[in-house]
N, C-alpha and C positions, 0 to 999 in steps of 0.2 A: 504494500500500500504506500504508494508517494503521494499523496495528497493529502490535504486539511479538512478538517471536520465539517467546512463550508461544501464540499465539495463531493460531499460523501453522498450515495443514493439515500432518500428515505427510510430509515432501519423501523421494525415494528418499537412501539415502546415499552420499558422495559417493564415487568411486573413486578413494580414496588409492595405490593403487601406479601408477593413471598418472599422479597428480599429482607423485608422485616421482621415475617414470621422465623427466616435463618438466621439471619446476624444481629447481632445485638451490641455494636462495640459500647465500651465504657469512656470512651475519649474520643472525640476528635480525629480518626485514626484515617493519618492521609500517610500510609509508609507502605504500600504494599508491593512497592519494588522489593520493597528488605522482604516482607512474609504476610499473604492474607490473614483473614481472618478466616477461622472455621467456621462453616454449616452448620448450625445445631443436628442435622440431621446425619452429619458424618462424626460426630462427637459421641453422640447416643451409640453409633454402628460400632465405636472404638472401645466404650464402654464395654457394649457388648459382648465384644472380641475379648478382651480383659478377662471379664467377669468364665467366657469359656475356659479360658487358659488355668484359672484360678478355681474352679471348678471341675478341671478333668473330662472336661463336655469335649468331643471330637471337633477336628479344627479341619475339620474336611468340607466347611464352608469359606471357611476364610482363604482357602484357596483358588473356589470359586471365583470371593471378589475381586483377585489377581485379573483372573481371564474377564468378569467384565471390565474393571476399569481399563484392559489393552484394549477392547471393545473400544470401550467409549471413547478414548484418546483416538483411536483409529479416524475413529468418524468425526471427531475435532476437528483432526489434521489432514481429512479428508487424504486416506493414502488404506491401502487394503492392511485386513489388522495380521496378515503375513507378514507383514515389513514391520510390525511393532514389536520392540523388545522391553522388558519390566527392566530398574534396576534401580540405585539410592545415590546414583553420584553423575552428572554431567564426565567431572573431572575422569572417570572409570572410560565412558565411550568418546571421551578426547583419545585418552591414552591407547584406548583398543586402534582407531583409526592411526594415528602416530606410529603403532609398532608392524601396519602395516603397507609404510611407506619404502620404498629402498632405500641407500645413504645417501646421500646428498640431493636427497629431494628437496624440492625448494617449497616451502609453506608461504603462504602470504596475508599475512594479519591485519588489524586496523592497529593504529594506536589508542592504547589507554584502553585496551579491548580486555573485559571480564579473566581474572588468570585461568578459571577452570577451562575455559574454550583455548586456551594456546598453551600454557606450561607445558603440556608432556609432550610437544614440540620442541620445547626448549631444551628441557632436560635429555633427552636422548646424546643429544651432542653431535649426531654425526648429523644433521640435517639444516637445511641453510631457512632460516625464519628473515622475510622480508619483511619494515611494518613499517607501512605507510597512514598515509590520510585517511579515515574513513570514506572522505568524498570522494579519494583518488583511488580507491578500492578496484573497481570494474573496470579503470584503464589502466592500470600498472598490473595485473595479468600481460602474462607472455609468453611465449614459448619456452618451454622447463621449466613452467610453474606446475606441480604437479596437486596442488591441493589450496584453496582460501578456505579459511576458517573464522566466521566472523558471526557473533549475534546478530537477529533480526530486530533487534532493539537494544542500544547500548545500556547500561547500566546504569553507568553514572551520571548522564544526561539525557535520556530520551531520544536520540535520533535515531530513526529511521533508516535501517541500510537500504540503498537500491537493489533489492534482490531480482529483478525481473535482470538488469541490466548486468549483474553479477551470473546470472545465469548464463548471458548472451553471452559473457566475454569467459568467463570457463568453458563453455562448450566451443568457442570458435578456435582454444588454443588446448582442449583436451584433457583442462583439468579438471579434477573434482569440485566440489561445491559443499562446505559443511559450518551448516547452519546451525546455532546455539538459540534456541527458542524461547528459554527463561522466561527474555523478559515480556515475550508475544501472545504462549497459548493463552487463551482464557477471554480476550479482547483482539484480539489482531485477526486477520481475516487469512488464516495459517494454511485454509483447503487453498487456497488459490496460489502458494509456494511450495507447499512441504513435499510434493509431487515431484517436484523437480530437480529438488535437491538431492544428491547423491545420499546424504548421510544429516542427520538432524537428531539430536537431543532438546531436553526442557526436563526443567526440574516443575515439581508442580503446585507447591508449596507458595508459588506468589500470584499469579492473575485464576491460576484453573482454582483456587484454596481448598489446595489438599495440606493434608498434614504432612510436615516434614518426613524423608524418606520412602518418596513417589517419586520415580524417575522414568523418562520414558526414551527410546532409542528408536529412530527409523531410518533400518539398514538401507541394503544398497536390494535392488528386484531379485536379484541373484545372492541371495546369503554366503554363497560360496566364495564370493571378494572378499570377504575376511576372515580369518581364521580367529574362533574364539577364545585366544590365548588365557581367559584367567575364567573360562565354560568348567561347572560342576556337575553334579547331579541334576539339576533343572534345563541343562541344556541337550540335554538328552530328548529325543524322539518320545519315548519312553519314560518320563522321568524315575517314578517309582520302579524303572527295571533298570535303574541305571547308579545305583546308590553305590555299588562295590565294582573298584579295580576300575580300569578304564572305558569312559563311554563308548559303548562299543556303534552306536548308529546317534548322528546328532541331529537335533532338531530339524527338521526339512525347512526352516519358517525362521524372519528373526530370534524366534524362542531359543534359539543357538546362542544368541546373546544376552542370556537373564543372567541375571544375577538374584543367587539365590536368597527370598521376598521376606522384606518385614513387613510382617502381615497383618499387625497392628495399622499402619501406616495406610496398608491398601486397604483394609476392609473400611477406613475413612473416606480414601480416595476414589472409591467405585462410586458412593451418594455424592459427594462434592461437585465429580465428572458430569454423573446424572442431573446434579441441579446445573449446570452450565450448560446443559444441553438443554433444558426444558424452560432457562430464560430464555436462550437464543444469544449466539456471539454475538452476533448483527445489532442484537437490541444493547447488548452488555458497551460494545465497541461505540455505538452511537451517545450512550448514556456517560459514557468514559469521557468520552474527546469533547463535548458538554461542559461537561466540567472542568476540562484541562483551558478550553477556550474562555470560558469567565474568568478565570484563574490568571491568563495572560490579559487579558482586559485590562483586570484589577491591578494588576502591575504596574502598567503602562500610565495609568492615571495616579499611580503613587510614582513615578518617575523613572521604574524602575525596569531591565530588560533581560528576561529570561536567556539561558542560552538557546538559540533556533533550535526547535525539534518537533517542526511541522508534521500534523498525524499523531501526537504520542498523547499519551495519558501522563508522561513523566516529563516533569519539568526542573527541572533546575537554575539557582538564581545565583547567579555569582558573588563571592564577599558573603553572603548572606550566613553560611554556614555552622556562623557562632553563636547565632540565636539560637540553634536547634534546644542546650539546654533548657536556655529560660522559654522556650515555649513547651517544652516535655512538661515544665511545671506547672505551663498555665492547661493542662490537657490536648495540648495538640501533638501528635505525634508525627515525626516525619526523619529527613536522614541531613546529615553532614557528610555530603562527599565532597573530597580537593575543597574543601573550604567553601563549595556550593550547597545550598540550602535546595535537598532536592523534598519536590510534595509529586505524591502520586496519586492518583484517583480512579477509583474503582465501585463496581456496581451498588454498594451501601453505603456509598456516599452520597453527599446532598449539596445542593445550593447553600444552604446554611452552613456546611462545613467551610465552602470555600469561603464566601465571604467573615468567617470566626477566623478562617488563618489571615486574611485580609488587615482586618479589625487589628487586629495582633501587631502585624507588621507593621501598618502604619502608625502605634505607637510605639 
């Protein structure tokens, strides 16, 4: 998505009394780049899971939840749920893709770009890491680039990679294309990229608000382009025939790349997914950049200029970042990155929160 919120088609709007009946923050709570908020309804599911564990009740559903929430991400990410893998770490399916590069493959990063999506680039050593502009991203690709690796939304600031045109210029020079979705699924309009991208992660824990330790991996059509180097028992075809000695047949299916599931985690993450499916991204995303737009408004009449990150829900304000405590105090909640004062907005948020962080600022 390159475009601003002005520009966006009509989205359905968004159903505020379930949003209300789910979340219930106690503050102010504009930080959801850092971590959602939970669903009351994936809260109760975790509970639940709990209360089995602790009880000795069969956990032959909590397994379940695993396979719908790869379900549901599936159909997020608009990409068949063959190419979906489970797992707790971004940082985990950087590293699988890195270890199956050759030596001196050339990576090509943005600057200031999230460490999980490039360290174990770095780390190997024998691989040459190029980091450029974010904006210069899609033209500095070149012949022996053999892989970019870049978030669909930066972290620290909100902007918008050019994925359509990152697309264009990976495929016209043969490289790969591995997209870090963090800061996207849950709001971003992901069916219309994640298809194209060779290879794509997101943690799910900030726009989809699942509970921490929901991760989600979409391989490459052909699973066989990567070797599961750190594949247990759960990447087995089989998994329960596969518990002793070496997997003897691997998953036909990303399932090759799980990592074996906290299951606490998923049995939150399969409702979470389900209520993000049953607002609507389109509604969620419309509702978002809403808010992100008053937000900049508000600014602009306090004197004041975000950094550019047209289309984003995440904003960031330069200098600003030493208020973050005295506003923790006054109940607003939000982040200090590089000394920017970053506010995020998301579907339980309101008009009223923006202009209370407003209010705030201006004095």
């Amino acid at each position: 998505m390159e475009t601003t919120g002005e520009h966006l088609p009509v989205a359905p709007a968004l159903n505020l009394d379930l949003v209300r009946a789910q979340y219930d923050p106690a503050t102010t709570y504009l930080n959801t780049a850092s971590s959602g908020l939970l669903p009351v309804r994936a809260a109760d599911a975790m509970r639940e899971a709990i209360s089995a564990m602790v009880r000795g009740r069969s956990l032959d559903s909590l397994f379940a939840d695993v396979e719908e929430a790869r379900a549901a991400f599936a159909r997020i990410a608009g990409v068949p749920v063959t190419r979906v893998a489970t797992g707790a770490s971004v940082a985990v399916y950087t590293a699988l893709i890195a270890a199956s590069l050759p030596e001196g493959a050339e990576v090509l990063v943005a600057e200031g770009e999230f460490s999980s999506t490039i360290n174990p680039f770095h780390v190997r050593g024998d691989l040459k890491v190029r980091t450029v502009p974010l904006e210069a991203l899609a033209e500095s690709v070149r012949p022996g680039t053999a892989l970019v690796a870049v978030s669909a939304v930066q972290s620290a600031d909100g902007r918008v990679a050019e994925l359509a045109a990152l697309r264009a210029a990976t495929r016209a020079h043969g490289a790969r294309l591995y997209v870090d979705a963090s800061q996207a699924a849950g709001w971003f309009p992901l069916a219309e990229h994640a298809a194209e991208a060779d290879y794509m992660a997101a943690v799910a824990f900030k726009w989809l608000t699942c509970p921490r330790g929901a991760v989600f991996f979409v391989g490459p059509e052909d699973p066989e382009e990567l070797t599961p180097v750190f594949g247990g028992w759960v990447a087995g075809e089989k998994p329960w025939d596969s518990c002793y000695g070496p997997v003897t047949e691997l998953a036909r299916s990303a399932r090759r790349f799980d990592e074996s599931p906290g299951l606490i985690a998923y049995a939150g993450a399969r409702h979470s997914l389900a209520l993000i499916e049953e607002l609507g991204v389109d509604a969620v995303r419309a509702h978002d950049l809403a808010l992100a737009d008053r937000f900049r408004t508000g600014l602009a009449s306090l004197g004041r200029a975000p950094i550019p990150s047209p289309g984003s829900p995440i904003i960031s304000v330069p200098e600003l970042g030493v208020q973050q405590p005295e506003l923790h105090t006054a109940g607003l909640e939000l982040s200090n990155r590089a000394r920017n004062l970053r506010a995020s907005f998301h579907l339980y948020n309101t008009p009223e929160d923006v202009d209370r962080l407003l209010d705030a600022l201006s004095r």
